[in-house]
N, C-alpha and C positions, 0 to 999 in steps of 0.2 A: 728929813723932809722929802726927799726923793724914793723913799723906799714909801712915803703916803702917798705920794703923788702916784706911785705906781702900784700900790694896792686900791685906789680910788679907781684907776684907768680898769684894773683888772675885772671891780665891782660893776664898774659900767659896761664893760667887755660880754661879762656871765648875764649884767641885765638885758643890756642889748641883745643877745641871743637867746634869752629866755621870750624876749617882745616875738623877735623874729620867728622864734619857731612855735608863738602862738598865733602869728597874725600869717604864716605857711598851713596850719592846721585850719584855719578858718576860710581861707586864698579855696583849701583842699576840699574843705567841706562845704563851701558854695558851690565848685566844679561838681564837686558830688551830686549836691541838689538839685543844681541845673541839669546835668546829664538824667538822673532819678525823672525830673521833670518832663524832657523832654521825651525819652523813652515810655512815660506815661500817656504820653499828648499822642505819641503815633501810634500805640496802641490805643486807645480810642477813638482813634481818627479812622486805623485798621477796622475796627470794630464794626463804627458806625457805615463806613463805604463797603463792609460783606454785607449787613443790615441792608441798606439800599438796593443791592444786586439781588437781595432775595427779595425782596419788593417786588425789582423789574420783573425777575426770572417768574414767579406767581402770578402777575398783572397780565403776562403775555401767555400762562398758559403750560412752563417750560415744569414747574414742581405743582404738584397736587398730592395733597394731605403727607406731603415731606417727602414724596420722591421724585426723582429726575425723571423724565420720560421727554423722547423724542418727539415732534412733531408728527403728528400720523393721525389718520382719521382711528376714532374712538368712537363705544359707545357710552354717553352720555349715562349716566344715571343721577334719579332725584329722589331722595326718601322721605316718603310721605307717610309721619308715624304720631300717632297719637289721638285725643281727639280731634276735630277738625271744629275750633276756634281761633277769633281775631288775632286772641292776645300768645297763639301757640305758634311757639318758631318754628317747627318741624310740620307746621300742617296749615297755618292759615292760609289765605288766597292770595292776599302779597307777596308773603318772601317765596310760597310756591311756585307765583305765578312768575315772579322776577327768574327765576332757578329755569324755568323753563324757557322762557324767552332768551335767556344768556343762550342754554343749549342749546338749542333750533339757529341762532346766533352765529355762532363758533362754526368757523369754514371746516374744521376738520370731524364735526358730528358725522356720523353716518348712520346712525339712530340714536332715539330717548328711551330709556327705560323709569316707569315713573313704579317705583316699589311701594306699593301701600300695605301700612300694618296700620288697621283703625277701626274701632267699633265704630266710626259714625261723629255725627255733632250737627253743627249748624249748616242748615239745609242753604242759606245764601253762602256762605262761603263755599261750603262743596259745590254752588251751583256755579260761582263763579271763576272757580278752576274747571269745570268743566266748559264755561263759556272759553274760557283763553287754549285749552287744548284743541276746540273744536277752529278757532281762527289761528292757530299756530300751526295746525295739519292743512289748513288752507293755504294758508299763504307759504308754507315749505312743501308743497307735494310730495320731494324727493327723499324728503325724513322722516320714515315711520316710528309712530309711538306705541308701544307698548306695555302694558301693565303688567305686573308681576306681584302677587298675593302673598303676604306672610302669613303670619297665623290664621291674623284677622281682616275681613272684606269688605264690612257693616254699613247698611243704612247710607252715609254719606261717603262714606268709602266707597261702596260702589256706585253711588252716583257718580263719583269721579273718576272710578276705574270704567266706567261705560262710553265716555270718551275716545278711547286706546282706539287704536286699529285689532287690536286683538288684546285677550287676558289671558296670561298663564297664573297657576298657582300651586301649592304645594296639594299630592295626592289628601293631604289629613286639613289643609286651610278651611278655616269656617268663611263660606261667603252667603252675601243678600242679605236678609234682613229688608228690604224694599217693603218700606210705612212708615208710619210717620206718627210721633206720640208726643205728650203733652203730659206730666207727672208731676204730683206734686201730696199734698200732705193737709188733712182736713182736721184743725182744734177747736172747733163748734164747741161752747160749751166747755172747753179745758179752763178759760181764765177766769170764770165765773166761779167754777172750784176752788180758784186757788185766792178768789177774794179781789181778781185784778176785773176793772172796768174798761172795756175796750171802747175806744172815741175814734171812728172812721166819719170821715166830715170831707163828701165829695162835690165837684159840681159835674152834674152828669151821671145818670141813673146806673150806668154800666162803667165809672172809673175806681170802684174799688171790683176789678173783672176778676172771677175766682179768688176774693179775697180767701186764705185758708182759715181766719176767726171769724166767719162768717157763716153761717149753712149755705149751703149750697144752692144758688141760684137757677130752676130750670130752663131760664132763657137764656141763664149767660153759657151754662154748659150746652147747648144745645146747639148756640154759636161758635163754639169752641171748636165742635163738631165740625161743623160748615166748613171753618178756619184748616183740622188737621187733613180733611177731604179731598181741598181743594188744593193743598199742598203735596197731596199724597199723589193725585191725580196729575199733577206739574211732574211728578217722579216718575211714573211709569210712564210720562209722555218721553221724558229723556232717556230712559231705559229702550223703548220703544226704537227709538232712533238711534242707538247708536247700538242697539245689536241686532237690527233689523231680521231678518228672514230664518237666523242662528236660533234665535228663544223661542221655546216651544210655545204653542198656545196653550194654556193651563192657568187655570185660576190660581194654585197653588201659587205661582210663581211671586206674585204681588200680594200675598199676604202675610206678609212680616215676618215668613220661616228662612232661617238657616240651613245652610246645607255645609256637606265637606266637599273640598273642590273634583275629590272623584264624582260627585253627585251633580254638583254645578255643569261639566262636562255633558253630562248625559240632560241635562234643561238646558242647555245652551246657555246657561249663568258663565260658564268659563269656558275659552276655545281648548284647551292644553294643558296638561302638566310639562311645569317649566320653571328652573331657577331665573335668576338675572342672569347669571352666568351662562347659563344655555343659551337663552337667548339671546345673547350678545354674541357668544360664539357660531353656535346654529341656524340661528336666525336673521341674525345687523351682517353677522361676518365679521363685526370689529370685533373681536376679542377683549381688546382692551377698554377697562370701565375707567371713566375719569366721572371722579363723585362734583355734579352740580349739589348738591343738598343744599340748603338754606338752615346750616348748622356750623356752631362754633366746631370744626375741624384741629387737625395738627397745625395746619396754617394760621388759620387766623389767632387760636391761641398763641402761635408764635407772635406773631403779628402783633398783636394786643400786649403781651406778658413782657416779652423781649422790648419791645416799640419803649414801652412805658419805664422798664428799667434800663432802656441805655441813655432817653430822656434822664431821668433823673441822675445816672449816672455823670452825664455829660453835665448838667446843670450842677452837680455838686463838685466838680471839677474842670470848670468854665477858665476860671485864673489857669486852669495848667494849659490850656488849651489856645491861648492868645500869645 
């Protein structure tokens, strides 16, 4: 009886410490987790407070398109590419105009260099970056602007490069184009062909205006006329003014031809051949370009890419972080 008694004790002995060095393995493996946890939690906490410093560090000025740079007057540059519409980032009259106001803005400008690559576009938006350069040189005296020519000059491009205190460009740059055109595409007669009945049902003599399935109207084209004249004339009055005494007198010059910016120089279309770079350094004195653009950058894709996956991050790991 006592050798059971004592085989029973020893069963409960080996059970007992089989309990014990599972509920030690389990003691070990919550400590685990916990720690795992916790070292999770300040790495993302790490994360998101570098996150915010690049926030600060960008908001004040300190990183531009992902490098560090000192406090120091700069020249400004804004790139103005593409055609010149509403709905285009790189060139409409909002985010250009916002880009320039920052620049003229910022205490440490010591000039704007506004880069234009653009065949041209919409005559109110070009007009209306050139209205905001013209009261942005007003009311900064001390900030000169200057335009710098890429390939292309065109049309509404240089409405808005006329502006500048001066234009540089590359020796081979096409610029001008100074006129104004109205394009489009005549199917008189095509759907009738093809067995299709065209139903234009206006109120008002002139609201189907250049319909193209319609022949051609000689009072509406006639007004069309009127219309690209008196726009064209709005153009050469803003050319007029803002390269005053520079442009040669020459009919040539307002009728819709291109030129290469060596050729521009010699009409007073362009004062210089001149990169950004030159002129920044030659010219401002500032050497250094800090990019205003009105374009998704290194920054702001960080900004946006990083922002959005440390959010989700953080949100998918919210429980580790309480």
């Amino acid at each position: 009886m006592d050798k059971s008694i004592k085989n029973m004790m020893k069963e409960e002995e080996q059970k007992s410490g089989w309990e014990r060095e599972l509920l030690e393995k389990i003691s070990l493996g919550t400590i685990r987790e916990q720690r795992r946890t916790r070292n999770w939690g300040i790495f993302f906490k790490s994360i998101t407070f570098i996150y915010l410093f690049i926030l600060l560090f960008y908001a004040i000025g300190w990183i531009d398109d992902g490098k560090m740079r000192l406090i120091d007057k700069h020249t400004a540059l804004i790139e103005l590419s593409g055609m010149i519409t509403a709905d285009n980032i790189s060139s409409s009259a909002d985010k250009i105009n916002e880009s320039l106001r920052s620049a003229f803005q910022d205490k440490n400008t010591k000039g704007v260099i506004l880069r234009i690559n653009s065949p041209g576009g919409s005559p109110v938006q070009a007009g209306q970056i050139n209205d905001e350069i013209v009261r942005l040189r007003a009311n900064y005296p001390e900030i000169p602007l200057y335009a710098v020519i890429g390939d292309i000059c065109a049309s509404g491009g240089y409405y808005v490069a006329v502006a500048a205190d001066k234009i540089y460009a590359d020796k081979a740059s096409l610029v001008g184009s100074i006129g104004v055109l109205m394009d489009g595409f005549g199917f008189a007669g095509t759907l009738e062909k093809l067995g299709v009945e065209r139903r234009l049902l206006t109120a008002g003599d002139n609201k189907g205006f250049l319909d193209p399935f319609s022949p051609l109207d000689s009072s509406q084209e006639a007004h069309a006329k009127v219309l690209l004249k008196e726009i064209h004339e709005q153009f050469i009055r803003v050319v007029k003014q803002g390269r005053g005494d520079r442009l040669k007198d020459l009919p040539e010059i307002f009728s819709g031809t291109v030129w290469t910016g060596q050729k521009s120089i010699d009409l007073g279309v362009v004062d210089a051949i001149g990169s950004a770079e030159y002129v920044a350094r030659e010219i401002v004195g500032a050497e250094a370009l800090v990019d205003f653009s009105p374009r998704d950058g290194f920054s702001d894709i960080f900004v946006k890419r990083f922002g959005q996956i440390v959010f989700n991050t953080l949100a998918q790991y919210d429980w580790m972080l309480k």
